[in-house]
C-alpha positions as CSV (number, residue, x, y, z in Angstrom):
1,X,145.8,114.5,-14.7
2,X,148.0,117.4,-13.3
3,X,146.9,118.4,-9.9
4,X,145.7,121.5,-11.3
5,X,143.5,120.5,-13.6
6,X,142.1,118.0,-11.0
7,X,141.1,120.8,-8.3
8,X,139.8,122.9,-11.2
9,X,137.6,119.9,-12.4
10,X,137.1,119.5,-8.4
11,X,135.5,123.1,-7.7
12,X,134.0,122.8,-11.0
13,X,132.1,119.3,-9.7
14,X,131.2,121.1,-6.4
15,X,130.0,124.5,-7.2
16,X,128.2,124.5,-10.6
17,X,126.9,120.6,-11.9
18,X,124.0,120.6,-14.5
19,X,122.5,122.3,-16.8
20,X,122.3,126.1,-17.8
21,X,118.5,128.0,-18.7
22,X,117.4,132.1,-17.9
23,X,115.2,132.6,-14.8
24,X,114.7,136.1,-13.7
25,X,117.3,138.3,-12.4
26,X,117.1,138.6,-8.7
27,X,118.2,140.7,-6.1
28,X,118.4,141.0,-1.9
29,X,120.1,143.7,-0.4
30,X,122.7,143.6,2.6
31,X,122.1,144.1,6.2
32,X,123.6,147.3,8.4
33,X,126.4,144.7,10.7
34,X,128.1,146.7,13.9
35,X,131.5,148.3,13.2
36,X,134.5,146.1,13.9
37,X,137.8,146.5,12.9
38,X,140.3,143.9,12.8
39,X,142.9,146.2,11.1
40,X,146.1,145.6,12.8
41,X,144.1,144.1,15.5
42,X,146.2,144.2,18.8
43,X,149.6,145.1,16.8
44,X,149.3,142.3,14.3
45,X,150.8,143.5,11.3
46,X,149.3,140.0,9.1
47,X,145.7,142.1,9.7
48,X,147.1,145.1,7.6
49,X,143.9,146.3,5.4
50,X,142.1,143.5,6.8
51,X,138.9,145.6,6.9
52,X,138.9,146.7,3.1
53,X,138.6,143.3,1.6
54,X,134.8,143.2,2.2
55,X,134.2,146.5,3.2
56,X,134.1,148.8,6.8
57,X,131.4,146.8,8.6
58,X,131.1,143.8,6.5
59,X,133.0,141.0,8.5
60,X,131.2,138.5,6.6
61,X,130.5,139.4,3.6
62,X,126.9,140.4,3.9
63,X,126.7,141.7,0.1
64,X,123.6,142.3,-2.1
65,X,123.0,139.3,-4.3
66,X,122.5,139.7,-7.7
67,X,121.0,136.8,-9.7
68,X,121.9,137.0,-13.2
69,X,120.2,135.2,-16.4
70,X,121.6,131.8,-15.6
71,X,120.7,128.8,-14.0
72,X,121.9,125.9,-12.6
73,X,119.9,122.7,-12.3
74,X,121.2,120.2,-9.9
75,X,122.3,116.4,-10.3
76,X,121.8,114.0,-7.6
77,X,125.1,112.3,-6.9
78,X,126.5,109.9,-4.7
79,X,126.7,111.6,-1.3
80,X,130.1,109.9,-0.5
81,X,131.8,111.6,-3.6
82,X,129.7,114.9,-2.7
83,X,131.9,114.3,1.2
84,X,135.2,113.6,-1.0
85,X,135.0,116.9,-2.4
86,X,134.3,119.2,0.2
87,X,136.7,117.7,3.0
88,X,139.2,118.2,0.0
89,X,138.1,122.0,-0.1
90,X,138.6,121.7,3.5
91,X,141.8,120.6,3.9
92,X,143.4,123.2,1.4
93,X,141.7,126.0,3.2
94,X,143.9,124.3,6.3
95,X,146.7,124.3,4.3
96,X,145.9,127.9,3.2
97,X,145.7,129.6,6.5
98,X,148.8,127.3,8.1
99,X,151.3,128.0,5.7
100,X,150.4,131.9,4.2
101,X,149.6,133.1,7.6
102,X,152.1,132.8,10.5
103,X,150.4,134.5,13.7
104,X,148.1,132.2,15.2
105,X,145.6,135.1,16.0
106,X,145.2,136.3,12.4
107,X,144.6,132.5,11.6
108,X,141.7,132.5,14.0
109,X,139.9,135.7,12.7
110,X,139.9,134.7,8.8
111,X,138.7,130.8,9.9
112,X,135.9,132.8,12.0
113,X,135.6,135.1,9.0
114,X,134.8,132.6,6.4
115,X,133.1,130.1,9.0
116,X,130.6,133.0,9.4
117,X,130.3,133.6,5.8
118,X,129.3,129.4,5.6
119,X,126.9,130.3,8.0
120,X,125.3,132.9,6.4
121,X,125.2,130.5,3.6
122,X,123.5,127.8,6.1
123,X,120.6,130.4,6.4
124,X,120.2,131.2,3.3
125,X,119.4,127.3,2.7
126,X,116.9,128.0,5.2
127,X,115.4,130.9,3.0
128,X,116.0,133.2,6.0
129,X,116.4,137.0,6.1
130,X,114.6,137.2,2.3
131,X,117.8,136.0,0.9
132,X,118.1,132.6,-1.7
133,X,120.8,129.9,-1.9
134,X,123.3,130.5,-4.8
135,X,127.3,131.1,-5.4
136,X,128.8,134.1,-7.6
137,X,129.9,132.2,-10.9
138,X,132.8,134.8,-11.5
139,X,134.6,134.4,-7.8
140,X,134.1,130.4,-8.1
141,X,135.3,130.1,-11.5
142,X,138.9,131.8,-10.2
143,X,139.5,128.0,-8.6
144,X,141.8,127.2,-11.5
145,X,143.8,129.9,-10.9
146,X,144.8,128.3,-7.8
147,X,147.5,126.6,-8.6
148,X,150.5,126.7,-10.8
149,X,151.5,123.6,-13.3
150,X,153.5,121.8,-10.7
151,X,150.5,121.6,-8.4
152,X,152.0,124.8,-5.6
153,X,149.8,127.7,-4.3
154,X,149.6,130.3,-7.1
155,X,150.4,133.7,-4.3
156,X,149.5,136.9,-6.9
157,X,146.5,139.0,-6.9
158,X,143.3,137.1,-8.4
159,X,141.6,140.5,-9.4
160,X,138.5,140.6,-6.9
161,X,137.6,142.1,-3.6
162,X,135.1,140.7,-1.6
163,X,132.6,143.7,-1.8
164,X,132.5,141.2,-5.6
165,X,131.0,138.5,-3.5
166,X,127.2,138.3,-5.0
167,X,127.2,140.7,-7.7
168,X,126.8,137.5,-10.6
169,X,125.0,135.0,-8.7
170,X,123.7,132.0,-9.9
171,X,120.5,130.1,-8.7
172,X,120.4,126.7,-8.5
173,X,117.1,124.7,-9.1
174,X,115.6,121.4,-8.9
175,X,115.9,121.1,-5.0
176,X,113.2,120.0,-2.9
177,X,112.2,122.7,-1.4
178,X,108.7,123.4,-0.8
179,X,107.5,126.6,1.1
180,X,105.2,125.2,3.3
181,X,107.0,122.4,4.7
182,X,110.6,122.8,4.0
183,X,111.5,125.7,6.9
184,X,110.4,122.9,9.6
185,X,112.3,119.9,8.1
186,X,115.1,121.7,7.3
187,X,115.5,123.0,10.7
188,X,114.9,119.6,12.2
189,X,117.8,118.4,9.8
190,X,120.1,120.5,10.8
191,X,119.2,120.3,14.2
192,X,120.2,116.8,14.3
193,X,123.1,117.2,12.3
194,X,124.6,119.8,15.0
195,X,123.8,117.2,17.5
196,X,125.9,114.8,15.9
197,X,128.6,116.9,16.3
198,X,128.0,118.2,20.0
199,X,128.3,114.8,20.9
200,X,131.7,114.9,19.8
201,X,132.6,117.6,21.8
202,X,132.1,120.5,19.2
203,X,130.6,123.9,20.5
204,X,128.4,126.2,18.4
């Protein structure tokens, strides 16, 4: 299988496994965040129009979600191939940020950038802030268009902004998730799962 085709299967596995039906449409609008601007920040030219990807006072993304009429139901699999997967998405977001983007400073604000936007996700596994879990189907679906036929970074314009990010959403169902006893155990899992790491020196 080309390596194309393999992280295109890959992101396919990751983001969207099971089976499609129609809830509701839903939507859950986006919070005021303090103006920043990383435009140029401190003379770096790699930050040029940094600011209009997701939109003046949006470092993270914070978009209205729109749920549209499909659904997702997920498949248990095993958690080791579920770890295989996303330390593969890890690694080529490395690989990403060390080889298109040469000052070390710009390389810190878009891993703080999308390391926010994973938290956000974090707390909307929580159910936080009135905001549900999901992914935007037509920004995920762009991962084959990664890479060219001999396997190298495709570098041309995909088409999408972030101010995209949420606008076709898609819900995921058959989790565990029960309202009266989930917020406390999933706190308590992700409690200890931070701990893990603090042990090994990590700071939050």
């Amino acid at each position: 299988m080309q390596f194309k085709a393999a992280i295109s299967f890959l992101l396919t596995a990751v983001l969207a496994t099971g089976v499609l039906s129609a809830p509701a449409p839903h939507s859950t609008s986006k919070r005021t965040s303090p103006s920043i601007s990383f435009n140029n920040y401190e003379g770096h030219s790699s930050l040029n129009g940094f600011d209009n990807f997701y939109g003046s006072s949006n470092f993270i993304g914070l978009n209205k979600q729109t749920f549209i009429q499909n659904e997702i139901v997920c498949s248990e699999r095993d958690i080791r191939l579920v770890q295989q997967q996303v330390l593969v998405l890890q690694e080529l977001i490395k690989e990403v940020l060390l080889t298109q983007v040469c000052e070390v400073e710009s390389q810190v604000i878009v891993l703080e950038q999308f390391q926010s936007g994973f938290s956000l996700f974090g707390n909307d596994l929580e159910r936080r802030n009135g905001r549900f879990p999901g992914y935007d189907h037509s920004i995920s679906s762009h991962g084959r268009d990664l890479f060219g036929s001999d396997g190298s970074f495709n570098v041309h314009d995909l088409g999408f902004s972030g101010l995209d990010l949420g606008s076709n959403s898609f819900f995921v169902a058959g989790d565990n998730w029960r309202d009266a006893s989930s917020p406390n155990s999933v706190q308590s899992a992700r409690d200890a799962a931070r701990n893990a790491a603090i042990q090994l020196g990590i700071q939050f």
